[in-house]
C-alpha positions as CSV (number, residue, x, y, z in Angstrom):
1,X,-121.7,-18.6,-63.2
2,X,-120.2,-15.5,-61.3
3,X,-120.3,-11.7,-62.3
4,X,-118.3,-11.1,-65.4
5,X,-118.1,-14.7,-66.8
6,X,-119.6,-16.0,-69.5
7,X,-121.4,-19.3,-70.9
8,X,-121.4,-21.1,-74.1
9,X,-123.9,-18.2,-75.4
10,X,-120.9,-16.4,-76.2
11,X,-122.2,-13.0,-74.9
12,X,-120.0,-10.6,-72.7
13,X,-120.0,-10.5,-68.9
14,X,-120.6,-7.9,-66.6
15,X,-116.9,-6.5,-66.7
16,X,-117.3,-6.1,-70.7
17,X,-115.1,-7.8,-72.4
18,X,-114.5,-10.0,-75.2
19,X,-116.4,-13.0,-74.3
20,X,-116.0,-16.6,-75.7
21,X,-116.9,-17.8,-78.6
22,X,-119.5,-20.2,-79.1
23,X,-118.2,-23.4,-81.5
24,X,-115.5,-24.5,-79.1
25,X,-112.2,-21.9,-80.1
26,X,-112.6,-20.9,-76.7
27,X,-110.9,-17.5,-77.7
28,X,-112.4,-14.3,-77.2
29,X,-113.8,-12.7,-80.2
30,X,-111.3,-9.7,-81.8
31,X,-113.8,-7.7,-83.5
32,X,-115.9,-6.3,-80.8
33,X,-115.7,-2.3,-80.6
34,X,-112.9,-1.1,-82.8
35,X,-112.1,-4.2,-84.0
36,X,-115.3,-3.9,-86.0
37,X,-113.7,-1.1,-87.9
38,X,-110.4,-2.7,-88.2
39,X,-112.0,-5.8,-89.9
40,X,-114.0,-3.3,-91.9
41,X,-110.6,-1.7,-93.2
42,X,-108.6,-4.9,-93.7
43,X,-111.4,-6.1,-96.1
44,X,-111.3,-2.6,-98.3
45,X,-107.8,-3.0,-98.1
46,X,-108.4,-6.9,-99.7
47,X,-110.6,-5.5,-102.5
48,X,-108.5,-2.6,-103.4
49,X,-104.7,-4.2,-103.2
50,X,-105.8,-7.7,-105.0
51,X,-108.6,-6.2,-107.5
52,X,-105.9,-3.8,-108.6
53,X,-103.1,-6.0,-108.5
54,X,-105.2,-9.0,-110.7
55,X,-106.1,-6.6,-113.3
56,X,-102.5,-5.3,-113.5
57,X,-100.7,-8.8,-113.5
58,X,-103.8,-10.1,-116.0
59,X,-103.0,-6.8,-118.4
60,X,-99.7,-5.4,-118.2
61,X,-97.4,-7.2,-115.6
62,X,-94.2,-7.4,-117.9
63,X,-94.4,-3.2,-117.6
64,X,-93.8,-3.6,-113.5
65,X,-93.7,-7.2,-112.4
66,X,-92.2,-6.2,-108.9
67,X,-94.4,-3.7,-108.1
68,X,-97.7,-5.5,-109.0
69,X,-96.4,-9.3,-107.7
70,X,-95.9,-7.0,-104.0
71,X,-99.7,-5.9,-104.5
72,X,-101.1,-9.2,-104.8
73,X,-98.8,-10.0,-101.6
74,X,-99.9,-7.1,-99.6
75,X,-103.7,-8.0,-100.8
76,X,-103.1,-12.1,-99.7
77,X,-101.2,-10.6,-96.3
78,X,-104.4,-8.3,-95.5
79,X,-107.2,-10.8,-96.2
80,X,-105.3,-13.6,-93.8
81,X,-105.4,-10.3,-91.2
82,X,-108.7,-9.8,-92.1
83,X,-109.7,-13.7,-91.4
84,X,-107.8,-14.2,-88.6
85,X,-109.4,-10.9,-86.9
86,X,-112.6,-12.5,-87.9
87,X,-112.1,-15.8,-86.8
88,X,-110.9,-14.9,-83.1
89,X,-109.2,-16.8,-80.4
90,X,-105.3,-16.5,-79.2
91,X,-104.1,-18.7,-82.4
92,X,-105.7,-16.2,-84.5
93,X,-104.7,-13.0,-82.5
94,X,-101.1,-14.5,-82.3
95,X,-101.0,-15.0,-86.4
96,X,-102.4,-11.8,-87.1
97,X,-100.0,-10.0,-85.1
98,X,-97.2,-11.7,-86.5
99,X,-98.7,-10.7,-89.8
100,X,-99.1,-6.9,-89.1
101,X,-95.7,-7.0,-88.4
102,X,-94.8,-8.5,-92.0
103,X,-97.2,-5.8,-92.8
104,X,-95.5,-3.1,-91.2
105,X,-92.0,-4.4,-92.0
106,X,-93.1,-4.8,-95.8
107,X,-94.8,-1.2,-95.8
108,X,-91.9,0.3,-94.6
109,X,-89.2,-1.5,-96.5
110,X,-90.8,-0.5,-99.5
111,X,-91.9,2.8,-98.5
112,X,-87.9,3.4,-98.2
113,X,-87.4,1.8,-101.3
114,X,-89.5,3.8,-103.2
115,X,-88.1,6.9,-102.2
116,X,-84.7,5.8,-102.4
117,X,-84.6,3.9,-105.7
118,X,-87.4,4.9,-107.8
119,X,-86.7,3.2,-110.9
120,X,-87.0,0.1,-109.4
121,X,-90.8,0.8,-109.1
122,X,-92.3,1.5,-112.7
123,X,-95.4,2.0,-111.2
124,X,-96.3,2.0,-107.5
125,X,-97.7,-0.9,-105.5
126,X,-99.9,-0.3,-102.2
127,X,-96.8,0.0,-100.0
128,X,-95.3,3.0,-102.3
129,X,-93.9,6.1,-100.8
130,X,-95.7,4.3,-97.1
131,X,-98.8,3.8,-99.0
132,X,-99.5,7.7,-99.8
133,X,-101.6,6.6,-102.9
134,X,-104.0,4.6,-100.0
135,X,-104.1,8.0,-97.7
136,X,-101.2,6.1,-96.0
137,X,-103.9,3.5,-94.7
138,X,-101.0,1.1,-95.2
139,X,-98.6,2.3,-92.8
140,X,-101.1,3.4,-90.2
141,X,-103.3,0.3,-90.5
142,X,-100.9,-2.4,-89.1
143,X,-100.0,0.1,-86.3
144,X,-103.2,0.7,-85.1
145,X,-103.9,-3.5,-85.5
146,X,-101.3,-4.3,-83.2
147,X,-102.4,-1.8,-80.8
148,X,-105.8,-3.7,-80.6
149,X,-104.4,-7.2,-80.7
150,X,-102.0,-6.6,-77.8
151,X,-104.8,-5.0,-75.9
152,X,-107.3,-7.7,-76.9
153,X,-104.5,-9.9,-75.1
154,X,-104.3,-8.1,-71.9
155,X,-108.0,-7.9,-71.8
156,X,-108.7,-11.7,-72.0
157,X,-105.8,-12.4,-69.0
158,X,-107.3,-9.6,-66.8
C-alpha cells in the first residue's frame, strides 16, 4: 500500500482524507471533521421539526394544516440528510446534496411566502420567515451542507 492509501481498516492515509469505508460502500466517509457537526445539527433539526410537527398534527392540525404538514416534510427531508451524511459513499453524498437543495429551495420558497402572504401561515412551520424561529439554522444549514459535500467530492478525486 503506498503513502496516502488506505486498506479495508477504513482509517485515513497519510494525505488525510476521508478514507474508505469498511463493509464494502467503498465511499469515503462524510462525517469526518465538520461533518461531525453537520450530522450533529441535522439530527437536532430531526427532533425539533418532526417532535413539533407530530404533536401539532396529533392536537390541532385543522388550525394550520399547511404549516404543520411542511414541518413534518422539513423534519422527513433532514433526517434522510442526516442518514445519508451518516451512511457515506458517492450515492449518499449525491442524494444528500440533491436534498439540501430541496432544502434550500423549500426554506426559501416559504421563507418568501411567509413574508409575502401571511395569512396563508396560521402558525409558522420551521421554514417561516427563513427559519428565524430556529436562529435561521434552516437557511444557513443546507448552505453550509452543500459546501461540505462538494468539497468532500473534490477531496475523494484528488
Amino acid at each position: 500500500m503506498t503513502s496516502g492509501q488506505t486498506g479495508e481498516s477504513g482509517r485515513t492515509g497519510e494525505s488525510g482524507t476521508a478514507a474508505p469505508r469498511p463493509g464494502g460502500s467503498g465511499g469515503a466517509r462524510l462525517i469526518g471533521g465538520p461533518g461531525i457537526l453537520l450530522v450533529w445539527l441535522y439530527g437536532v433539526m430531526v427532533v425539533g421539526a418532526v417532535s413539533r410537527s407530530t404533536l401539532q398534527i396529533a392536537t390541532e392540525f385543522d388550525k394550520a394544516p399547511l404549516a404543520y404538514t411542511l414541518s413534518a416534510l422539513a423534519g422527513v427531508v433532514y433526517g434522510f440528510i442526516t442518514y445519508s451524511l451518516v451512511r457515506g459513499g458517492e450515492t449518499a453524498r449525491r442524494a444528500a446534496f440533491v436534498c439540501c437543495a430541496v432544502e434550500l429551495a423549500g426554506v426559501l420558497g416559504v421563507g418568501t411566502w411567509t413574508l409575502v402572504e401571511p395569512s396563508a401561515f396560521p402558525d409558522s412551520t420551521v421554514w417561516s420567515d427563513f427559519g428565524m424561529g430556529y436562529l435561521f439554522i434552516p437557511v444557513l444549514l443546507p448552505v453550509t451542507a452543500m459546501y461540505w459535500l462538494r468539497k468532500a467530492r473534490s477531496e475523494q478525486r484528488g
